[in-house]
TORZAPA-714444 format. One record per residue: z, y, x of N, C-alpha, C in turn. Coordinates in steps of 0.02 Angstrom, whole numbers, plus 50000, padded with zeros to 5 digits. Example, Ala and Ser with C-alpha at 12.3 -4.5 7.8 and 13.67 -1.06 7.14 Angstrom:
<pts>
503904971650660503904977550615503904983550660
503544988850642503574994750684503945000250645
</pts>
This chain:
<pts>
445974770756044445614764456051444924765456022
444494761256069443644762656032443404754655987
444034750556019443614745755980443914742055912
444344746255883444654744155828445224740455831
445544738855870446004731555888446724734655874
446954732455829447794733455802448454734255841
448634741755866449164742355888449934741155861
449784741555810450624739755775450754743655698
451424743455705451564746655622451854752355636
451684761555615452004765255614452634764655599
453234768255655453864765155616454434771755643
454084777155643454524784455643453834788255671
453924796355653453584800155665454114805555684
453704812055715453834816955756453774820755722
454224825455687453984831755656454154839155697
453944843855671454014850855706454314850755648
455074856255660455514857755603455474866455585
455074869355639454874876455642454164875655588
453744873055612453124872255554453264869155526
453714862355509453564857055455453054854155459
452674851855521452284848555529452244840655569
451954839255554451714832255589451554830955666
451844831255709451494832055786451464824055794
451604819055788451414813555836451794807155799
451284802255793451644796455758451894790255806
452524785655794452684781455864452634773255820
452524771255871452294762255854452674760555912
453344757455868453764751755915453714746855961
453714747556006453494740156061453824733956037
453154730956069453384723456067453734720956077
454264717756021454634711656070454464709356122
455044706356182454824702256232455344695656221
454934689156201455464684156203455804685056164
455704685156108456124686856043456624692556051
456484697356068456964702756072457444703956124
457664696156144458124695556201457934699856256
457474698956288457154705556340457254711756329
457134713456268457084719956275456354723356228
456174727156227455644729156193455054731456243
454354732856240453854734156286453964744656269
453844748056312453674754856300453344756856216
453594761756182453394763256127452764767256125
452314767556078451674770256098451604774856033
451764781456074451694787956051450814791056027
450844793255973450034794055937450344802355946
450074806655974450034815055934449584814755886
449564819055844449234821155784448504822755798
448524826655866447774826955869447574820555876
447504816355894447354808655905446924805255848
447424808555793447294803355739446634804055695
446334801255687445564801155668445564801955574
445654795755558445764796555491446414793055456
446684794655403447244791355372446944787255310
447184782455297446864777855251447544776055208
447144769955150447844770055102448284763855135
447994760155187448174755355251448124755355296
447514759755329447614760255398447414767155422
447724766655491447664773355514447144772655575
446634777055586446174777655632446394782355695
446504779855767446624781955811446184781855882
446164787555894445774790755948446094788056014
446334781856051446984781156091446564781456164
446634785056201446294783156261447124779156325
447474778956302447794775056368447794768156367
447874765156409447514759256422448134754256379
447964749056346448394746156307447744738156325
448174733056322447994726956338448514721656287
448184720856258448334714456209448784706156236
449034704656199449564697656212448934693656225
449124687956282448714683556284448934678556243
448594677056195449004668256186449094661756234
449504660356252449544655456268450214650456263
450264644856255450674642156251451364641256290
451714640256271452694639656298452534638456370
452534633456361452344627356434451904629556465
451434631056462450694632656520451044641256524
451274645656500451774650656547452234648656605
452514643356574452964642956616452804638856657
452454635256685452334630456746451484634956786
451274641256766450794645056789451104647756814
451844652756806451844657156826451954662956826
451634664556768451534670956744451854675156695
</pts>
């Protein structure tokens, strides 16, 4: 990502058990509908990716296309459509 905008909470990583290294960190998808749905695709970080580590956040290089929740309300979903 280039413009800063919050993908989620690290919540397992990828290790190499031959190096003991770090290859790729994963951020759990979104609920859909409180869970009932199902979850959205999990979004896999490799290590090269990662820009900087902080004591809160992590800086990521993400180029695949990721699009944010719209807000909108209960009702205007459901009589739009969408």
């Amino acid at each position: 990502m280039k413009d800063g905008s919050r993908l989620g909470t690290v919540c397992d990583a990828e290790i190499d058990t031959n190096t003991a290294s770090l290859t790729a960190i994963i951020i759990y998808g979104r609920l859909k509908f409180l869970g009932i749905m199902g979850r959205e695709d999990d979004i896999v970080i490799g290590w090269k990716d990662i820009e900087v580590i902080g004591e809160d956040t992590i800086l990521v290089n993400y180029q695949e296309c990721y699009k944010p929740r719209r807000k909108k309300g209960f009702f205007s979903s459901i009589f739009s459509g969408d």
